[in-house]
VOBA-1610 file (N, C-alpha, C; in pm, whole numbers, padded with zeros to 5 digits, always signed):
BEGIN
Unk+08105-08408-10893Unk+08195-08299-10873Unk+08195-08264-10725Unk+08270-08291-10641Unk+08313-08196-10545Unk+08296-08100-10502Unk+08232-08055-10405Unk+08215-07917-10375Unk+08261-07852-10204Unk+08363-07755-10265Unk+08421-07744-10208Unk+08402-07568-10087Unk+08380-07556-09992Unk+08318-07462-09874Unk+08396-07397-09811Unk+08398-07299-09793Unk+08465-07182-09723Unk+08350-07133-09609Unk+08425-07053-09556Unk+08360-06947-09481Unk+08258-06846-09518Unk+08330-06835-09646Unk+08304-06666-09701Unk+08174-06741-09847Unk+08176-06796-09912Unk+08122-06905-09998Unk+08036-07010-09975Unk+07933-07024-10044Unk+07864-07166-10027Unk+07786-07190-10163Unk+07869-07273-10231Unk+07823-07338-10402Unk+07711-07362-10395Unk+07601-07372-10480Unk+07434-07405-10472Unk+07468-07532-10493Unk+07534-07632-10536Unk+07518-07727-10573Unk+07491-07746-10726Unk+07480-07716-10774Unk+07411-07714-10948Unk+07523-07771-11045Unk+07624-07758-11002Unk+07730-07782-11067Unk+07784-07688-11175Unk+07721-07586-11158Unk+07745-07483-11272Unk+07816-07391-11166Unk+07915-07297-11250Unk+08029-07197-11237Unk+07924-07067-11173Unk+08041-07061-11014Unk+07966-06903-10946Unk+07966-06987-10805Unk+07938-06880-10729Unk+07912-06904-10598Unk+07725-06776-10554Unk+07695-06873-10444Unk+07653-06761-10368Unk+07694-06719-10235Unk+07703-06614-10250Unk+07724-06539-10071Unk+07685-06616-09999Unk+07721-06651-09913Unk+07658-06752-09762Unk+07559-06602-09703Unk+07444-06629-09643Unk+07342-06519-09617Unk+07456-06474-09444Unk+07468-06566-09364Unk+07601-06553-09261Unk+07676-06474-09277Unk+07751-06491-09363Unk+07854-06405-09393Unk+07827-06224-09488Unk+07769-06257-09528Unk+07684-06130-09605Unk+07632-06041-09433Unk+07565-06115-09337Unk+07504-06045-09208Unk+07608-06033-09164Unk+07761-06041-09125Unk+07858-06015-09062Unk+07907-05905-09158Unk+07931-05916-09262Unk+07989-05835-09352Unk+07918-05687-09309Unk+07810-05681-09321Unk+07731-05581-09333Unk+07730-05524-09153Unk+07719-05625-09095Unk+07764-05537-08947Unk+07885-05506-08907Unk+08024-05540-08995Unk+08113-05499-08978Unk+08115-05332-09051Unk+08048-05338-09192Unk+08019-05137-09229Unk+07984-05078-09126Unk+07839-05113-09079Unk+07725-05066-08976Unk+07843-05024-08843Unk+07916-05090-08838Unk+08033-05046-08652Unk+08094-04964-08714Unk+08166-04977-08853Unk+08242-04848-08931Unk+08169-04698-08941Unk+08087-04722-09021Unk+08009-04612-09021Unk+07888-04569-08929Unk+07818-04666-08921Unk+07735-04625-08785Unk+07612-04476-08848Unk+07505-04500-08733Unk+07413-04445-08806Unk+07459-04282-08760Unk+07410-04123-08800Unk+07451-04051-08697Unk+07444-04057-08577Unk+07541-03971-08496Unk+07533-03955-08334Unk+07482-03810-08295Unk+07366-03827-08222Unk+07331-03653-08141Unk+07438-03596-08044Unk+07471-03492-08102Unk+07581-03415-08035Unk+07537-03272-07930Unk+07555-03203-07863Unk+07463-03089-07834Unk+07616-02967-07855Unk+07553-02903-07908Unk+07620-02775-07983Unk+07633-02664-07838Unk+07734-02596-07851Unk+07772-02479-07678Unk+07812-02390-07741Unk+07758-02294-07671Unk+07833-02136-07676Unk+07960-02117-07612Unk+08061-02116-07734Unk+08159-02073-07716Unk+08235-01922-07686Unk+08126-01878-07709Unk+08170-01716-07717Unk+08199-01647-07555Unk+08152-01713-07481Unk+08124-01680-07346Unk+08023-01595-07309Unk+07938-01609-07364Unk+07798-01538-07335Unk+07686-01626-07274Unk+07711-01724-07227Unk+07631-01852-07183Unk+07499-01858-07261Unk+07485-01850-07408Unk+07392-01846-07487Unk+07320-02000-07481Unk+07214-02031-07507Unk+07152-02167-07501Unk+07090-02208-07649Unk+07131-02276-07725Unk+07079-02317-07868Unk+06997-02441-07896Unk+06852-02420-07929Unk+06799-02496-07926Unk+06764-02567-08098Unk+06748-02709-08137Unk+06774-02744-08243Unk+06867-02826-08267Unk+06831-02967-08343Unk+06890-03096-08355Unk+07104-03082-08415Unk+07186-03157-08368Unk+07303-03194-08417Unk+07359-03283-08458Unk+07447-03324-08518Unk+07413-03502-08580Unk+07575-03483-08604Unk+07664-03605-08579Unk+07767-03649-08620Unk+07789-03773-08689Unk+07899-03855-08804Unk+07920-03911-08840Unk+08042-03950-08859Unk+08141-04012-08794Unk+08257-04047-08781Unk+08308-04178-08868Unk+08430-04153-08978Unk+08411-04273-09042Unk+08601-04260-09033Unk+08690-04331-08976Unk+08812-04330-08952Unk+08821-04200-08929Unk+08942-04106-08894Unk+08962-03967-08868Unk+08857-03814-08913Unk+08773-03894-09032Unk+08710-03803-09105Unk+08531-03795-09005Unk+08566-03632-08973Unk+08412-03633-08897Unk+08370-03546-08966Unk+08193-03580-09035Unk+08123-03474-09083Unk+08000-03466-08987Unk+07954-03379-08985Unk+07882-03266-08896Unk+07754-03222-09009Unk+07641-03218-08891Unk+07497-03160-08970Unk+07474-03103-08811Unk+07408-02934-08856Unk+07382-02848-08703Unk+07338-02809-08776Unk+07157-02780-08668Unk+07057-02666-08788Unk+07021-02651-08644Unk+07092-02539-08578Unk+07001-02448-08426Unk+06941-02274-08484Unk+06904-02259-08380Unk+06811-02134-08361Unk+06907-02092-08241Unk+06983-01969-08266Unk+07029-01854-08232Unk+06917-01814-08132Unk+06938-01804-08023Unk+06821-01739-07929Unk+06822-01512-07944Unk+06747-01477-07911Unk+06745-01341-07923Unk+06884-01228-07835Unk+06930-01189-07885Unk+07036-01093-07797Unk+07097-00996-07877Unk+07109-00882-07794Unk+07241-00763-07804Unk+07359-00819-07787Unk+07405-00927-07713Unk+07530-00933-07699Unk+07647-00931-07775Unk+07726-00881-07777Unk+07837-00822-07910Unk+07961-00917-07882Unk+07961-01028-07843Unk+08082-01123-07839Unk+08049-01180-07948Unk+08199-01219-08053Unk+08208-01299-08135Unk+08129-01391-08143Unk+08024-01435-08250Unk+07963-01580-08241Unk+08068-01716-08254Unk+08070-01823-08140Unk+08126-01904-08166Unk+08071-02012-08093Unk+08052-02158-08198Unk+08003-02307-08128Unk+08100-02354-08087Unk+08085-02442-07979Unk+08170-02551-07916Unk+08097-02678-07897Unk+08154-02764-07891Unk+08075-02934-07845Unk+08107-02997-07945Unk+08161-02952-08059Unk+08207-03023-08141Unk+08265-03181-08120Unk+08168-03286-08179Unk+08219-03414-08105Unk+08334-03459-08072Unk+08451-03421-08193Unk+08583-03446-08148Unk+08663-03325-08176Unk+08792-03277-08166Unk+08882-03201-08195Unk+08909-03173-08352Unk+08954-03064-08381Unk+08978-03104-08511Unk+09122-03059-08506Unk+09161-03152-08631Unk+09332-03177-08604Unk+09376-03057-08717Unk+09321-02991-08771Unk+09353-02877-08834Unk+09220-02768-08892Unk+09260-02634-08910Unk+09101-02552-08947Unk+09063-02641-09068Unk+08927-02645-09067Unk+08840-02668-09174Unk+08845-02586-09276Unk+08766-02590-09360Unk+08754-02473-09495Unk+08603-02374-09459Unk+08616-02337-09572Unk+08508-02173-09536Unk+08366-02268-09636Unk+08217-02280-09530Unk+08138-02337-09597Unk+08046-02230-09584Unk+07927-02201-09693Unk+07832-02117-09689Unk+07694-02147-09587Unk+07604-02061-09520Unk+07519-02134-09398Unk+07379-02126-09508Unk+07347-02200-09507Unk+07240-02225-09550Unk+07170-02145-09562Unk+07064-02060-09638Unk+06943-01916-09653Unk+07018-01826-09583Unk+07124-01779-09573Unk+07171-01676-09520Unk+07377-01679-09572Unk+07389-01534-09605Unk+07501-01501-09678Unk+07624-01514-09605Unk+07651-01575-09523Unk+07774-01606-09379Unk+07844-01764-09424Unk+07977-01728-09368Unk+08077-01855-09390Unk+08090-01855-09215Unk+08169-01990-09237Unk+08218-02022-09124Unk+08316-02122-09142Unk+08426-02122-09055Unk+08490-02223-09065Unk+08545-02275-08920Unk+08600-02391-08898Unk+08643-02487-08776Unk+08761-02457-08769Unk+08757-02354-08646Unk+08921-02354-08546Unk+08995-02488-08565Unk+09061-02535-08568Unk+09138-02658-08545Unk+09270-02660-08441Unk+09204-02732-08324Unk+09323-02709-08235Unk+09251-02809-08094Unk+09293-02794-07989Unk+09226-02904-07875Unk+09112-02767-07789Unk+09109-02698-07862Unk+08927-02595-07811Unk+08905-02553-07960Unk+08873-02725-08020Unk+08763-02672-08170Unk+08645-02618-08111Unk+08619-02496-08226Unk+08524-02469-08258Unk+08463-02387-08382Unk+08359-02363-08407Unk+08333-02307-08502Unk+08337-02149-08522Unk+08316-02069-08601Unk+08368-01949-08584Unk+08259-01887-08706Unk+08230-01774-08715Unk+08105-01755-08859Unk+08156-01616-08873Unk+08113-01570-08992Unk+08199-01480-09047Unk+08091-01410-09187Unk+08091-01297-09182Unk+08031-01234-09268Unk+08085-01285-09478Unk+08008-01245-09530Unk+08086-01261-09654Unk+08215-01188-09683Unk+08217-01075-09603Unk+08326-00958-09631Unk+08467-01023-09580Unk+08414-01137-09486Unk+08557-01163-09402Unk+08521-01140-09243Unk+08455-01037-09220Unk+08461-01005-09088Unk+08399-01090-09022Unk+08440-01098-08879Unk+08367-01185-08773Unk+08258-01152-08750Unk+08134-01232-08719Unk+08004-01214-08668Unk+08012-01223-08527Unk+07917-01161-08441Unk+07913-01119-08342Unk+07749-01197-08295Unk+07749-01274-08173Unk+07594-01310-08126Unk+07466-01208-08186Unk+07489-01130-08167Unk+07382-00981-08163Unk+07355-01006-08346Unk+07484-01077-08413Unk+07462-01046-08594Unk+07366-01170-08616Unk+07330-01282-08553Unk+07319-01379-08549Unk+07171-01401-08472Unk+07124-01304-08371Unk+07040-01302-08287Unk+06899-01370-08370Unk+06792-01470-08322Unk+06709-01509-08353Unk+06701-01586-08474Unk+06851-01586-08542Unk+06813-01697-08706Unk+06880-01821-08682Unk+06810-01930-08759Unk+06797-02044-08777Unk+06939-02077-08826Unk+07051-02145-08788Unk+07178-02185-08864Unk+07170-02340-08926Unk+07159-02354-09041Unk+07173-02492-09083Unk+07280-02491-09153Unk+07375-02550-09099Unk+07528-02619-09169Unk+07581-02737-09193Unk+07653-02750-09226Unk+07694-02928-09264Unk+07869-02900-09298Unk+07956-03005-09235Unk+08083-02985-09310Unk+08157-03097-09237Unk+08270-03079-09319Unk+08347-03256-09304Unk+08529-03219-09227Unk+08563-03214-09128Unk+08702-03205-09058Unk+08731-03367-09038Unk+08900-03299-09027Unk+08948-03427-08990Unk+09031-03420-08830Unk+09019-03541-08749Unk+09072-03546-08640Unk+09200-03671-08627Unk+09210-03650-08535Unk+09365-03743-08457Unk+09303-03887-08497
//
């Protein structure tokens, strides 16, 4: 019997029905996901509010075609300051607002401006805006998925 070879294929020889994966092609395959998805990227998170606030604590992005999801768990440094709380550094733009996600051990939403100065925005349960000073000294761990250009 004939056996016949591709690229993508390589028959054991046995003469029996099936293929196996060429191990080649299986390692290309799999580094073509790995460039798609890719492991996260460290991003560094900014005070948007204009209070030149400094946030210390890991950021992580994941970009898979237009769809970027986001993991940010910083520490709010200590302040009175009464400007709106708002992040910036957001890795890419977002091409429209996000939805309202809950922050982790603490009763606050937030959702993603969408526009070419994304950013994030946090917000009491009531609706109202949070302010640096509402925010002063706690830990924010969030996660959420926008889409870009």
């Amino acid at each position: 019997m004939a056996i016949t070879r591709t690229a993508m294929v390589d028959d054991d020889g046995s003469g029996k029905t099936g293929t196996i994966i060429n191990n080649a092609w299986k390692t290309e395959l799999y580094g073509q996901i790995d460039a798609l998805i890719g492991p996260p990227v460290a991003f560094t998170v900014t005070d948007a509010s204009g209070a030149g606030l400094t946030f210390s604590g890991p950021s992580g992005y994941v970009r898979i075609g237009n769809i970027v999801s986001i993991s940010i768990n910083i520490t709010f440094p200590a302040t009175a300051n009464a400007s709106l709380a708002r992040l910036g550094g957001l890795p890419y733009f977002s091409l429209n607002a996000g939805g309202l996600y809950t922050i982790y051990g603490i009763q606050r939403v937030y959702h993603i401006q969408g526009n070419s100065n994304s950013m994030i925005v946090f917000h009491a349960t009531t609706g109202a805006q949070l302010t640096n000073a509402d925010l002063s000294g706690q830990t924010v761990a969030l996660g959420g998925t926008y889409q870009t250009a």
